[in-house]
N, C-alpha and C positions, 0 to 999 in steps of 0.2 A: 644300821642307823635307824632310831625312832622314825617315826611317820611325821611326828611336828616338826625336827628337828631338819628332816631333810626337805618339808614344805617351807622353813624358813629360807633354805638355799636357794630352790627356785624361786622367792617373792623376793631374795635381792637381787637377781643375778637380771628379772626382767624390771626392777628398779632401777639399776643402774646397766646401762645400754653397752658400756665401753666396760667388757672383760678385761679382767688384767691377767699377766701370767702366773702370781699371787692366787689366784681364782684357782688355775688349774695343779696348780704344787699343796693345794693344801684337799682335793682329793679322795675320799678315804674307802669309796665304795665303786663297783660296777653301775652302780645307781646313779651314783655321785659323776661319773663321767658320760651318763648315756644324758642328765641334764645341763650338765654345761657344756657340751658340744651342739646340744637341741638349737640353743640361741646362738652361740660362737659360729657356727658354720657357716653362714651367707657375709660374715664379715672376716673372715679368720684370714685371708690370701692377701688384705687391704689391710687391714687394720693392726695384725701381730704381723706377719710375713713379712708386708713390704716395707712397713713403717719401720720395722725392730733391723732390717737386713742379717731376714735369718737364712745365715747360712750351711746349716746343718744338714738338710735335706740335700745341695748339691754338694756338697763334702762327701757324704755317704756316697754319693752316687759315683763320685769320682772314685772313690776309694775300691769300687767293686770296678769299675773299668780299667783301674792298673791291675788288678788282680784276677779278672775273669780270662778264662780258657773259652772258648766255643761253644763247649757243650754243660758250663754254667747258663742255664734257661731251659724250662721257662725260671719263671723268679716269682716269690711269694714276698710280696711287701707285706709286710707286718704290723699294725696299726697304721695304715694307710692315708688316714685323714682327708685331707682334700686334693692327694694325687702328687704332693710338690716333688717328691722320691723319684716315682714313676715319671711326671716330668723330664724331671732332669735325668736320669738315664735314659730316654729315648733320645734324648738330643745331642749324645754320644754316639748315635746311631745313623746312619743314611738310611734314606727313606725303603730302602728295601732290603734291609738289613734289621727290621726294628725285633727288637728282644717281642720275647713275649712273656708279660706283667699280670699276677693275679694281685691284688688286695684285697687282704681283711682289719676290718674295723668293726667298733662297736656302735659305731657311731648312723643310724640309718641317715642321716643329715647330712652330714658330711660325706659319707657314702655317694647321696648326690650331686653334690657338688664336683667329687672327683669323675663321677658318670660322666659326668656333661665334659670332660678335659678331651675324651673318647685315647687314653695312655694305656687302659687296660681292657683284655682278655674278659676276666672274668671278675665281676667284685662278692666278697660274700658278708654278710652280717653275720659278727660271733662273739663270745666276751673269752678274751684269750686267758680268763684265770677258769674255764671251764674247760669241757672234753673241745677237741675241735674237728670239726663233721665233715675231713676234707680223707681225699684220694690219699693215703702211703704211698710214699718213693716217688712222689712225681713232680719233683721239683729237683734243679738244680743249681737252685741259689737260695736266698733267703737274704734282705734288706731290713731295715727297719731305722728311724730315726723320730724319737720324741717320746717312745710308748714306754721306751724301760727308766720310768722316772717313779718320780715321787706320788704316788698315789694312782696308778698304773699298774702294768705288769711286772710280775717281779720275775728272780733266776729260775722258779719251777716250770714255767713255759716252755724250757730250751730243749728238755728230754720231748716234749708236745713235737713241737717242728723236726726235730731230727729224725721223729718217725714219717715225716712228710714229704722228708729229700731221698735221693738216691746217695749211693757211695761217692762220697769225693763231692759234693756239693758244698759250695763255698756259701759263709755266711759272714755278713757286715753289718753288727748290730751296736747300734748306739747305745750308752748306756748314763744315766746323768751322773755326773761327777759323783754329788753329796749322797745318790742314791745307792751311788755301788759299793759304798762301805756300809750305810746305812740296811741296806737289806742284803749283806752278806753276797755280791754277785762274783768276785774272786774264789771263796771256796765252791761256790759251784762251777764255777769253770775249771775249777782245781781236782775237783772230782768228777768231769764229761771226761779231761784227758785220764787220769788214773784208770779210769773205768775203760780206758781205749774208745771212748763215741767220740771222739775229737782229736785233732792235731792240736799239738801246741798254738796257744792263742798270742797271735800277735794286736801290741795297744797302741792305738795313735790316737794322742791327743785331740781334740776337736774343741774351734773356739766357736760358740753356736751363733753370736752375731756383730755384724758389718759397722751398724749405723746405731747401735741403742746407746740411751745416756740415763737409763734406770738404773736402781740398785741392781739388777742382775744383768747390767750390759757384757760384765766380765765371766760370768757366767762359763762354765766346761762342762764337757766330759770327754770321753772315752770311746773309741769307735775299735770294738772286738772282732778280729778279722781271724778266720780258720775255716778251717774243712769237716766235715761229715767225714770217719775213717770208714 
């Protein structure tokens, strides 16, 4: 993206104080999301979260606790944001039982905000359309809810992470409705199983929120649940 063009975004976005989700669908660079999360973050948990009753985050999470074996953990949340994933799967958990949570984001803002939750292990800054600088095999799970949208990460990340889990690691990855046609994320998961990296992928529905009454209250997508073969 030009230099002006993408200085125009940041002189609206601290123009006008109240993000919309408009803001974040329309997207179109790593740049582009490392500034609108700059500002979104110290309001993102109040302002979208609570107000929208987004329920997408503990969906995901439910969805890996019907599905998780024992030795699914630790867990790699995936676009992490300001923790709401990691949240809500420790509160699945009794206090001495709690999973153990890494996240990455690109976001160093938001980053901090999920710090300070104290849900994770380890947090790392990284832009997930690049190499990603973590341990192979050491995960046995992998989460994610928000990241695989519209101007975001798309399906070439998923070969990325599956070199980061062990065999048989479960994965419940959200993916947006209009985006999983729009950036082809069916043929790619059409060809992780062909290829043998994947078990057949099971799709459940996912309605992202509780209480909104904007144009995308009705808003879906798709929560992709399988294994690392």
């Amino acid at each position: 993206m030009p230099n002006d063009t993408h200085n125009d975004m940041n002189s609206d976005m601290q123009n006008d104080p109240k993000i919309s989700l408009d803001d974040a669908y329309g997207l179109k660079t790593p740049e582009d999301n490392i500034a609108l999360y700059r500002d979104w973050a110290e309001t993102y948990d109040a302002e979208f979260a609570q107000d929208r009753g987004y329920q997408y985050p503990q969906v995901i999470a439910d969805i890996y606790a019907r599905h998780a074996k024992p030795n699914d953990n630790p867990i790699l949340d995936v676009g992490s944001g300001t923790g709401l994933v990691a949240s809500a799967l420790q509160e699945h958990h009794t206090d001495d039982a709690q999973l153990t949570i890494d996240g990455v984001d690109i976001s160093p803002e938001m980053l901090a905000v999920s710090r300070a939750k104290g849900v994770y292990r380890h947090l790392f800054e990284a832009d997930l359309t690049q190499s990603i600088d973590l341990s192979e095999l050491q995960y046995g799970a992998v989460v994610s809810a928000g990241t695989f949208t519209h101007g975001h990460v798309g399906p070439e990340a998923f070969i990325k992470l599956l070199r980061l889990c062990r065999a048989g690691a479960l994965f419940v990855i959200g993916v947006n409705g209009t985006a999983f046609d729009q950036y082809h994320f069916g043929s790619h998961f059409a060809a992780l199983q062909a290829d043998k990296h994947i078990t057949p992928v099971e799709f459940i529905r996912v309605q992202y929120y509780a209480s909104a009454s904007d144009d995308h209250a009705a808003d879906q997508g798709f929560a992709a649940v399988f294994r690392k073969v």
